[in-house]
LUMDO-615985 format. One record per residue (C-alpha): x, y, z; residue in three letters; residue number from 1. Coordinates in steps of 0.001 Angstrom, whole numbers. Example, Ala and Ser with C-alpha at 12.3 -4.5 7.8 and 13.67 -1.06 7.14 Angstrom:
((12300, -4500, 7800), 'ALA', 1);
((13670, -1060, 7140), 'SER', 2);
END
This chain:
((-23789, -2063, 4657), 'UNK', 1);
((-22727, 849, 2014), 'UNK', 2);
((-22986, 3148, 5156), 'UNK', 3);
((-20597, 1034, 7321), 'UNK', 4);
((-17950, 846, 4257), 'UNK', 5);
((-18108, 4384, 3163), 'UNK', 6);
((-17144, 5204, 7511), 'UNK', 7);
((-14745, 2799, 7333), 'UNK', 8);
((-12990, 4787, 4170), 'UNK', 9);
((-13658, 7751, 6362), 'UNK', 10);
((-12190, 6447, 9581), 'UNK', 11);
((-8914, 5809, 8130), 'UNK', 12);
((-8787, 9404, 7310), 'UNK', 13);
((-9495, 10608, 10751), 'UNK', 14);
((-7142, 7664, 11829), 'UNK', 15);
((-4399, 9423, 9845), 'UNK', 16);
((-4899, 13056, 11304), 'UNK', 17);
((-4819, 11190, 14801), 'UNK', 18);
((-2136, 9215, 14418), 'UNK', 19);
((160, 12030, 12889), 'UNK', 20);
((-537, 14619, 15538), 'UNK', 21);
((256, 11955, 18307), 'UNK', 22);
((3905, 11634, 16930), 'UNK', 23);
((4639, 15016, 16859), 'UNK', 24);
((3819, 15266, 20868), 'UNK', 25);
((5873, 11568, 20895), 'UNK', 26);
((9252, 12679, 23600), 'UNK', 27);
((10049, 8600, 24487), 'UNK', 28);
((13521, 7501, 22826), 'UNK', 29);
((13027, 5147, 20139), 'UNK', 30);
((15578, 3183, 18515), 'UNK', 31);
((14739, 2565, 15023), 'UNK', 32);
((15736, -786, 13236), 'UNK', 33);
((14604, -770, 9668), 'UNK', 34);
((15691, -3592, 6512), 'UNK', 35);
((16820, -2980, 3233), 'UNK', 36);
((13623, -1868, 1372), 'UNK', 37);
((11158, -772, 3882), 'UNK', 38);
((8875, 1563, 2803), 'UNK', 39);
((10693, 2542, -67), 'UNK', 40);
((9696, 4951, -2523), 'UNK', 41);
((11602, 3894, -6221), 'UNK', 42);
((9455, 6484, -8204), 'UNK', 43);
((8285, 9422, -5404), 'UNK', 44);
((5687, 12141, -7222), 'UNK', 45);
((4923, 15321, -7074), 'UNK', 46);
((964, 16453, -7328), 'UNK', 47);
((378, 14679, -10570), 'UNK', 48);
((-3463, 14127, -11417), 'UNK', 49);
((-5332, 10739, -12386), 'UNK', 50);
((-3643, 11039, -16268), 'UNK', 51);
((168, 10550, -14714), 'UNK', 52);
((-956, 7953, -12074), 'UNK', 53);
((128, 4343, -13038), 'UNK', 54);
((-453, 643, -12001), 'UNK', 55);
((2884, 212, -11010), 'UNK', 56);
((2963, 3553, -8338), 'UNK', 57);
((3195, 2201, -5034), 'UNK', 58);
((1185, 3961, -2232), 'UNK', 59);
((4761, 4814, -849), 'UNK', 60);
((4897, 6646, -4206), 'UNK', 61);
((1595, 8096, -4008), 'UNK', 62);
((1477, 9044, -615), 'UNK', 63);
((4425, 11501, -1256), 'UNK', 64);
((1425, 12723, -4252), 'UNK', 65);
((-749, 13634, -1612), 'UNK', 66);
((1245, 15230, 484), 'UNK', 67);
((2752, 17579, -2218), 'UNK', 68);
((-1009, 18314, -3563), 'UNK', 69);
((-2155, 18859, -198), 'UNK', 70);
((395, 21194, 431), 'UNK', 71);
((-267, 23024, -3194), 'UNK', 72);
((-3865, 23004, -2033), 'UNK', 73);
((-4800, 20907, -5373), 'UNK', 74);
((-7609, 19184, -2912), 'UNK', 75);
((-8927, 17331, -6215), 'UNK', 76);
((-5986, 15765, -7451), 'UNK', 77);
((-4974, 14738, -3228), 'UNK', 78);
((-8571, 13003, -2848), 'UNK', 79);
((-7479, 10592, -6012), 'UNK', 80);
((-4433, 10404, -5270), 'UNK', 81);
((-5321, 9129, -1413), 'UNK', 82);
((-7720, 6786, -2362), 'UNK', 83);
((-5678, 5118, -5368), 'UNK', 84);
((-2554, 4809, -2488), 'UNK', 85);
((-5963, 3619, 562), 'UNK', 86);
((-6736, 804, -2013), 'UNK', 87);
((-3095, -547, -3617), 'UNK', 88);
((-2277, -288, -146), 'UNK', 89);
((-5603, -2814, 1365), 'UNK', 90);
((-4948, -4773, -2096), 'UNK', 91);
((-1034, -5069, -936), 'UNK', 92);
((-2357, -6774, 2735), 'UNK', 93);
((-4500, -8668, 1115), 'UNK', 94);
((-1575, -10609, -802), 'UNK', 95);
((1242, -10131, 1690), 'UNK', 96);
((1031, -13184, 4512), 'UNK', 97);
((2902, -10927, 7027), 'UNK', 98);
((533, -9074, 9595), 'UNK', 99);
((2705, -7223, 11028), 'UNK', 100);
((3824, -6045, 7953), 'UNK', 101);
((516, -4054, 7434), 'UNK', 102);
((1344, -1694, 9759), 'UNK', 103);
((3522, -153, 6278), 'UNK', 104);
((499, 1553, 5128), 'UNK', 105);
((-107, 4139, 8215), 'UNK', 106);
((3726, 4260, 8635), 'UNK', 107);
((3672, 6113, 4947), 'UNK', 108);
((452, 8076, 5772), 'UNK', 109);
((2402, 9466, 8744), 'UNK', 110);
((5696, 9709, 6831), 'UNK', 111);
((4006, 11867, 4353), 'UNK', 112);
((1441, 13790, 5774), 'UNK', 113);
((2624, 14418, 9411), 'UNK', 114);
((4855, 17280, 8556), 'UNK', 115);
((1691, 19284, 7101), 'UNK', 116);
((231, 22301, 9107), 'UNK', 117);
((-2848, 21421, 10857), 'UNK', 118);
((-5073, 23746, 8854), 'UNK', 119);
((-3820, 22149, 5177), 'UNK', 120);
((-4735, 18359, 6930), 'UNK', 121);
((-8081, 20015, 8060), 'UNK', 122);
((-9362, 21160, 5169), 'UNK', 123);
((-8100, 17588, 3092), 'UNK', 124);
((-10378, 15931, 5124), 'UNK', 125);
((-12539, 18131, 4718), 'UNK', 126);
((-12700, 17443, 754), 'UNK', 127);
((-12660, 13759, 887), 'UNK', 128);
((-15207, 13310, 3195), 'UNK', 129);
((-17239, 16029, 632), 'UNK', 130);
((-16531, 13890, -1980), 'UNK', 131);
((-17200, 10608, -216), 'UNK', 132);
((-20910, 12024, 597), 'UNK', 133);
((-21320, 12712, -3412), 'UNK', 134);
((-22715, 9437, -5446), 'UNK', 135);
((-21546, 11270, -8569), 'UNK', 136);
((-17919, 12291, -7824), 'UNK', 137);
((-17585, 8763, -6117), 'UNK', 138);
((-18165, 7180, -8773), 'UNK', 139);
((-16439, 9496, -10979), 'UNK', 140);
((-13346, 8063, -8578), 'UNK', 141);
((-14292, 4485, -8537), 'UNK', 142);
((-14416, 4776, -12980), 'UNK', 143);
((-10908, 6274, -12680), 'UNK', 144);
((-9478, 4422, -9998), 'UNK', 145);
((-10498, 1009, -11986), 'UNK', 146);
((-9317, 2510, -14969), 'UNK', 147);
((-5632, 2822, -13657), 'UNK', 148);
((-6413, -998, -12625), 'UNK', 149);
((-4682, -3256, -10023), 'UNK', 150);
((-1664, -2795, -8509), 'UNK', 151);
((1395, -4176, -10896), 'UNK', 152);
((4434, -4145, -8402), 'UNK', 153);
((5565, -6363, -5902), 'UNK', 154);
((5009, -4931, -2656), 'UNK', 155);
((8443, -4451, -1586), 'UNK', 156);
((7943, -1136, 799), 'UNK', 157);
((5495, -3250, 2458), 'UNK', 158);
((6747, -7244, 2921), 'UNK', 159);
((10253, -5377, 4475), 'UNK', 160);
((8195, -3809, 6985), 'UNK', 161);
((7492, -6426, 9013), 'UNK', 162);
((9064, -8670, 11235), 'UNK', 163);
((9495, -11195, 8864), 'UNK', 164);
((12090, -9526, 7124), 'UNK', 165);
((13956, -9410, 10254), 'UNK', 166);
((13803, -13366, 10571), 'UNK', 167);
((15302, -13561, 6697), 'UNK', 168);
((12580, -15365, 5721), 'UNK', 169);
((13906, -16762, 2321), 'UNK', 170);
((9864, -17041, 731), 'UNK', 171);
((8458, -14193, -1147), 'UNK', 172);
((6336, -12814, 1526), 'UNK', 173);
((3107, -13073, -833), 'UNK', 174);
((195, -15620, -395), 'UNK', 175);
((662, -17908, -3452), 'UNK', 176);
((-2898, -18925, -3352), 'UNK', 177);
((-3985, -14779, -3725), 'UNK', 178);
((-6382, -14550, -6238), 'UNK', 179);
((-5772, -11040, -7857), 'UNK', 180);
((-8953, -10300, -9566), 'UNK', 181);
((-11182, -11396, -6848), 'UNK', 182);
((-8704, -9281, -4550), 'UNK', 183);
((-9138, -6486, -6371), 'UNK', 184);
((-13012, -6312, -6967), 'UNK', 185);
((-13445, -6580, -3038), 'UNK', 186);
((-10912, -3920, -2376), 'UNK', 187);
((-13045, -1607, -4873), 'UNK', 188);
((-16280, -2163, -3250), 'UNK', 189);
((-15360, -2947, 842), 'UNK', 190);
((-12864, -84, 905), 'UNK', 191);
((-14609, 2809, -1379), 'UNK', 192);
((-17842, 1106, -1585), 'UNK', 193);
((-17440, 1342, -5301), 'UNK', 194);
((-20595, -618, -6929), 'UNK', 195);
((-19748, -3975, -8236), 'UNK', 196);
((-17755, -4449, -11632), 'UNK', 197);
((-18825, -6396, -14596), 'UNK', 198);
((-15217, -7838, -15103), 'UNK', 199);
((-12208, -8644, -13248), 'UNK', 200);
((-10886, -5412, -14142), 'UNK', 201);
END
């Protein structure tokens, strides 16, 4: 089981790096209908490390982090940075009811990181997947990452990316039976294959 999560972390790297180098070879015409609020950034960083990440940083936010540390080549601070945005973003589908909306999360991987050369993507991957194969550093990352805690936004950049914002759904978008803390602990350990938590936190 720890093996299957820890490639599933992994595959949504590769996914990324696939995914990105497909749109740049992308010729078709595409017509491009977006709503008020889709994947917005309201607070885009810079390469800021694990100290000047908050709660209420949306992966929007910190996907623009990653990019600008990848770019820096601050590999350290873009592996944190990339997993706190991996798991606010599976904690954000989680809570929103919208599918389609999901899709949000490698729209703003592609966003941020499709623009980087080849070689800087190569060796990010690189890194996490070092640091993914490390018991020590990962959970060095997992301490961190559930010391920041849960997400404490509402996932905007996300709900207006799906087709129910198009319909003008007048509801919030968000499950109103989502249990946070219960979200949160499984995001932690199916996504990073963090070990259990003795609280909520």
């Amino acid at each position: 089981m720890a093996v299957a999560r820890t490639a599933f972390f992994l595959l949504a790297i590769s996914a990324t790096w696939w995914v990105a180098g497909c749109a740049r070879n992308d010729t078709a015409v595409v017509v491009d209908h977006q709503t008020e609020g889709n994947l917005e950034s309201k607070n885009p960083l810079g390469c800021i490390d694990s100290a000047a990440a908050r709660s209420t940083d949306t992966p929007a936010d910190l996907y623009q982090g990653v990019a600008a540390c990848v770019a820096a080549g601050n590999l350290e601070n873009a592996t944190l940075l990339y997993a706190l945005a991996g798991t606010y973003g599976r904690f954000d589908t989680l809570r929103v009811t919208d599918r389609s909306a999901h899709q949000a999360i490698t729209a703003l991987q592609m966003q941020a990181l499709g623009p980087l050369p080849r070689e800087k993507k190569d060796g990010f991957q690189q890194a996490t997947m070092k640091m993914k194969e490390d018991p020590a550093r990962l959970a060095a990352l997992c301490a961190e990452i559930r010391r920041i805690g849960p997400p404490d936004y509402v996932p905007r950049y996300m709900i207006q990316h799906g087709m129910g914002a198009f319909l003008r759904d007048n509801g919030s978008g968000l499950d109103e039976a989502f249990d946070g803390a219960t979200a949160w602990e499984q995001t932690l350990t199916s996504y990073l294959n963090c070990p259990a938590g003795n609280s909520g936190n």
